[in-house]
DOTORLO-762646 format. One record per residue (C-alpha): residue in one letter; x, y, z. Coordinates in nm, 2 decimals, padded with zeros to 4 digits. Layout:
N
<site><guro>A</guro><X>X</X><Y>Y</Y><Z>Z</Z></site>
...
***
This chain:
125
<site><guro>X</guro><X>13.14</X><Y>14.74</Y><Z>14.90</Z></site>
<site><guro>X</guro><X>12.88</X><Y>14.93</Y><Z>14.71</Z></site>
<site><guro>X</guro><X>12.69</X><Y>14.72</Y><Z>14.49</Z></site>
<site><guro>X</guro><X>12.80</X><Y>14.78</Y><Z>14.12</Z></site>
<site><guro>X</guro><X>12.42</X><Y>14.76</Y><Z>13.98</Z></site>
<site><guro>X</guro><X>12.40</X><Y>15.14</Y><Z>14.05</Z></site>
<site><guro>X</guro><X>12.16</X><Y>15.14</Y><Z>14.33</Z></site>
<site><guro>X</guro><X>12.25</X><Y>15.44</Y><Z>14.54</Z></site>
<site><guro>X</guro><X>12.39</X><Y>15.36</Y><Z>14.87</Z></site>
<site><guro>X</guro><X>12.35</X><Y>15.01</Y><Z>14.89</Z></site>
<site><guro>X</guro><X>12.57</X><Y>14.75</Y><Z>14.97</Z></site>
<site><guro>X</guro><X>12.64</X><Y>14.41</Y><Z>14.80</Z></site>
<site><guro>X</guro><X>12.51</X><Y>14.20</Y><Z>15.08</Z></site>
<site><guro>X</guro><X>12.22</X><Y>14.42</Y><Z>15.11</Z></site>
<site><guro>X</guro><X>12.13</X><Y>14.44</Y><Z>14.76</Z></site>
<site><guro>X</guro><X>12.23</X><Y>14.18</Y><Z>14.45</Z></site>
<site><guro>X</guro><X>12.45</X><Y>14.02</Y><Z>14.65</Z></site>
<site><guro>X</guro><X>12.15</X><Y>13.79</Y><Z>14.81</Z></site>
<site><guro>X</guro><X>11.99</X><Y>13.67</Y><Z>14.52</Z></site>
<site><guro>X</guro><X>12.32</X><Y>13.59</Y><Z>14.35</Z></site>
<site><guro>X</guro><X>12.41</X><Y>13.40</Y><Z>14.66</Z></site>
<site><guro>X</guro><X>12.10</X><Y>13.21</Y><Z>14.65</Z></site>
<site><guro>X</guro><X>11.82</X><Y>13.37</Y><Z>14.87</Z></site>
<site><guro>X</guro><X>11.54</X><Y>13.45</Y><Z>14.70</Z></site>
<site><guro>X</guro><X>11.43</X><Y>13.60</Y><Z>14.42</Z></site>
<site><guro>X</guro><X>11.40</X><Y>13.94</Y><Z>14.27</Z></site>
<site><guro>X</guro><X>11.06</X><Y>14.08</Y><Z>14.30</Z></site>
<site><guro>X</guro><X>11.09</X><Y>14.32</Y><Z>13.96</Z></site>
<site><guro>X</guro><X>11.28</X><Y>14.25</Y><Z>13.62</Z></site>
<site><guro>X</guro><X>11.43</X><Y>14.54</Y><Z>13.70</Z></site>
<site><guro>X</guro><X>11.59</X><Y>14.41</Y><Z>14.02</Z></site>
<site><guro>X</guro><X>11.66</X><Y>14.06</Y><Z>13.81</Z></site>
<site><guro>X</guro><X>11.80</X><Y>14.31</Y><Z>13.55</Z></site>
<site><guro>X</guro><X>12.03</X><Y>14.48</Y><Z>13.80</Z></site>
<site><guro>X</guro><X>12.14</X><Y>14.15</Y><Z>13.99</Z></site>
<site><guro>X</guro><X>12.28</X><Y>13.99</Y><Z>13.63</Z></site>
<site><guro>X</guro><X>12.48</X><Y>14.32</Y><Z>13.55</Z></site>
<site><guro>X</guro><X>12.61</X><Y>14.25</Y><Z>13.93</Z></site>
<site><guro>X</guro><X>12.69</X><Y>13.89</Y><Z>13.85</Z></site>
<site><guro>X</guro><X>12.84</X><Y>13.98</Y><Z>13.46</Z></site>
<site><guro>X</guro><X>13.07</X><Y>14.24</Y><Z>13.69</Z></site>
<site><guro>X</guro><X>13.17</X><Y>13.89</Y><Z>13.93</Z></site>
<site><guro>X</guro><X>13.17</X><Y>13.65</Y><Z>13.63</Z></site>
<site><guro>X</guro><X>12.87</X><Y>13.44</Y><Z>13.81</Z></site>
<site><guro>X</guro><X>12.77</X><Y>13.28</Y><Z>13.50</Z></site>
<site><guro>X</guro><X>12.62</X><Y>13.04</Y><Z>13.80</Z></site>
<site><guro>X</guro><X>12.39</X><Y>13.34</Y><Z>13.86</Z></site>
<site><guro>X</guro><X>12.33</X><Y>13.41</Y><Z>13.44</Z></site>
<site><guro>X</guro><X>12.26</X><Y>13.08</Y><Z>13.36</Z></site>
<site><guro>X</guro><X>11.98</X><Y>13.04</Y><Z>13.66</Z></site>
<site><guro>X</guro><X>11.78</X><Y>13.34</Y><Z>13.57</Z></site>
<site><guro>X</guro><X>11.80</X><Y>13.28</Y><Z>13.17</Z></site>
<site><guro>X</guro><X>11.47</X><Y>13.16</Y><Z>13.10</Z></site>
<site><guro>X</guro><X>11.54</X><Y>12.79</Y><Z>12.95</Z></site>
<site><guro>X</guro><X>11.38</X><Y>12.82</Y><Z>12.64</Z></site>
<site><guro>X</guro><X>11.66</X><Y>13.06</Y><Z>12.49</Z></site>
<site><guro>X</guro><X>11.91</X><Y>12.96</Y><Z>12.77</Z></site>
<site><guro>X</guro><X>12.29</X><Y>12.88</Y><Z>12.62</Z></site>
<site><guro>X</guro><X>12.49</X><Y>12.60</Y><Z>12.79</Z></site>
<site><guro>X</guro><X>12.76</X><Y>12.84</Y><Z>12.84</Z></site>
<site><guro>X</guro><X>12.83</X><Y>13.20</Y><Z>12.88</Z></site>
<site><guro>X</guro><X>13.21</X><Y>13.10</Y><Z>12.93</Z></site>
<site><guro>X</guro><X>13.24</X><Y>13.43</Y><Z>13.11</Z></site>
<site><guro>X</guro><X>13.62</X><Y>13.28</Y><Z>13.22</Z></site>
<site><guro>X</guro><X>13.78</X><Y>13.24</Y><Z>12.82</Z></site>
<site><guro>X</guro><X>13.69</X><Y>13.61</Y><Z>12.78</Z></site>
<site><guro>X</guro><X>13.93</X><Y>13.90</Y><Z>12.78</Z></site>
<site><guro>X</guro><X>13.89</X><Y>14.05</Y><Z>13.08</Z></site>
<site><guro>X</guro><X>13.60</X><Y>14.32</Y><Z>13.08</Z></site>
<site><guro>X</guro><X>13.58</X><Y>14.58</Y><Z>13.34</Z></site>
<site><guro>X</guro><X>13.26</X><Y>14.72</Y><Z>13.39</Z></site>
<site><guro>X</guro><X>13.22</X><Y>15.10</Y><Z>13.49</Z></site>
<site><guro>X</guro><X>12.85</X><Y>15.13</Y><Z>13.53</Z></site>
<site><guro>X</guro><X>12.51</X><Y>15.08</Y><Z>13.42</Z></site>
<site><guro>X</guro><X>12.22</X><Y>15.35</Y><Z>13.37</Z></site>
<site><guro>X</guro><X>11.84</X><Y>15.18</Y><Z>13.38</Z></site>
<site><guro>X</guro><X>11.61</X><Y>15.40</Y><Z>13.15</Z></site>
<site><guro>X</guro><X>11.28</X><Y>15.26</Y><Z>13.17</Z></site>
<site><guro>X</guro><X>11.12</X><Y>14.95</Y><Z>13.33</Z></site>
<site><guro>X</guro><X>10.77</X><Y>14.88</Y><Z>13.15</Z></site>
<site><guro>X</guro><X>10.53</X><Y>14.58</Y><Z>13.29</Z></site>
<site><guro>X</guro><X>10.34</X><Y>14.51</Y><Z>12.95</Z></site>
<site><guro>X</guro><X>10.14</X><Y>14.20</Y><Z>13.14</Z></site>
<site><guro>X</guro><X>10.15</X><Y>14.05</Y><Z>13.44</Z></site>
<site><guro>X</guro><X>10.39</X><Y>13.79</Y><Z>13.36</Z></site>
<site><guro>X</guro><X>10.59</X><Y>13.99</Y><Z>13.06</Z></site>
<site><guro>X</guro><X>10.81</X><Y>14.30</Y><Z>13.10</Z></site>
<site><guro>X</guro><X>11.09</X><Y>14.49</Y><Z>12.93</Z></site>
<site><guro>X</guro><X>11.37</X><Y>14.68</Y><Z>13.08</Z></site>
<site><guro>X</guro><X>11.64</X><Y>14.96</Y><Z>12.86</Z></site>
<site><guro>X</guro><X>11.95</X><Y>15.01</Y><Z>13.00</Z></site>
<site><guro>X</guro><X>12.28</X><Y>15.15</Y><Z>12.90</Z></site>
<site><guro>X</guro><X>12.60</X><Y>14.92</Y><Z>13.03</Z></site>
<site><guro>X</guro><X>12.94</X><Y>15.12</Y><Z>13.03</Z></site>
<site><guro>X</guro><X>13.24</X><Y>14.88</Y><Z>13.06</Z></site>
<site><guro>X</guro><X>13.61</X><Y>14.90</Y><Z>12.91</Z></site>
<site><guro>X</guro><X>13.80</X><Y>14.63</Y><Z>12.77</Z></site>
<site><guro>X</guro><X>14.15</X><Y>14.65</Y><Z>12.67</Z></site>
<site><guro>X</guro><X>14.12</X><Y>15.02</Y><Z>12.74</Z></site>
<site><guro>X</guro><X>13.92</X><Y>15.04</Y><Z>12.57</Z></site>
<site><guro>X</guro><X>13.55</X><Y>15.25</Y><Z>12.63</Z></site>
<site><guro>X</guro><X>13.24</X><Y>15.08</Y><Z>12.53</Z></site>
<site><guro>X</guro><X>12.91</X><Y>15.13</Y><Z>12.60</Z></site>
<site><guro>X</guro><X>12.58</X><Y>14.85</Y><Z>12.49</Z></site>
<site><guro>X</guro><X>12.24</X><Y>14.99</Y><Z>12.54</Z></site>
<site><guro>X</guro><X>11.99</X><Y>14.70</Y><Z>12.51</Z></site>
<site><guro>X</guro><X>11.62</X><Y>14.66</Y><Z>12.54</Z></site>
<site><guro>X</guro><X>11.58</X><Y>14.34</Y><Z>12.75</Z></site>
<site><guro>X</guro><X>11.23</X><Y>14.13</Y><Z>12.78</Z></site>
<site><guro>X</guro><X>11.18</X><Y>13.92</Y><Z>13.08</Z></site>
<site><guro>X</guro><X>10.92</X><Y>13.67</Y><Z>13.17</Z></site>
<site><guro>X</guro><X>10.72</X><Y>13.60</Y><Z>13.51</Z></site>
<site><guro>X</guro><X>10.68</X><Y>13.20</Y><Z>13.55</Z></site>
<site><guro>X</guro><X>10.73</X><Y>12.94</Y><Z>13.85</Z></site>
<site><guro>X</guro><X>10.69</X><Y>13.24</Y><Z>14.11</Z></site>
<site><guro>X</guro><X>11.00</X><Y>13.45</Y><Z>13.97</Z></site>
<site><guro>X</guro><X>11.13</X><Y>13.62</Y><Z>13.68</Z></site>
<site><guro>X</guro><X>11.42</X><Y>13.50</Y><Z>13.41</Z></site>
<site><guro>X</guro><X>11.61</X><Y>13.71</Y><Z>13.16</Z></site>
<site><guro>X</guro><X>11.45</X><Y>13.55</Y><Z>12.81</Z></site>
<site><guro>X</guro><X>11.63</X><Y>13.78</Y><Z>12.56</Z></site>
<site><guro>X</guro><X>11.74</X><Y>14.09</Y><Z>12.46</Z></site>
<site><guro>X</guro><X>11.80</X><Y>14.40</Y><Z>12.15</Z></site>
<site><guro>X</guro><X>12.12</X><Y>14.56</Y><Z>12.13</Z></site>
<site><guro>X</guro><X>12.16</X><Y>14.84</Y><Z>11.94</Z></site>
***
């Protein structure tokens, strides 16, 4: 199975499939950023809730109570390390619910502590 964060020619187990299944840690936000759309695709809120940073962390995503998404694909257009433990990542997600064709382009900041990085919040426009 390819894996769904867009990577070209790479395969789950090869790619966001071993952080989400526990070894290691993304090097980049940009890997962290592509390894959460990967786990939103599975519903591993598992996966979301570990690399939310805990200061803006919810309890639950409840990923499981929501009508069922289908995610078609996600475009990464910039990746900017603004200091060595701070960095911000655009993307555009495409996904379909109900039929339904949506698309959420956010600008996401991440933060470098404890040796990895964690997903502290995000703009959607």
């Amino acid at each position: 199975m390819l894996c769904p964060c867009g990577n070209r020619n790479n395969i789950y187990p090869d790619c966001c499939g071993r952080f989400i299944e526990g070894e290691g840690f993304p090097a980049t936000a940009e890997i962290l950023m592509r390894s959460r759309y990967t786990a939103y695709t599975l519903l591993r809120e598992d996966y979301l809730l570990l690399t939310w940073h805990s200061s803006t962390r919810p309890v639950t995503l409840g990923l499981s109570d929501e009508v069922a998404t289908k995610w078609l694909g996600l475009d990464v257009k910039r990746h900017e390390l603004l200091q060595p433990e701070l960095a911000i990542v655009e993307f555009v997600a495409r996904y379909k619910v109900n039929g339904r064709a949506y698309r959420m382009h956010e600008v996401s900041r991440f933060v470098f502590e404890k040796e990895r990085w964690f997903y502290l919040e995000g703009d959607v426009d």
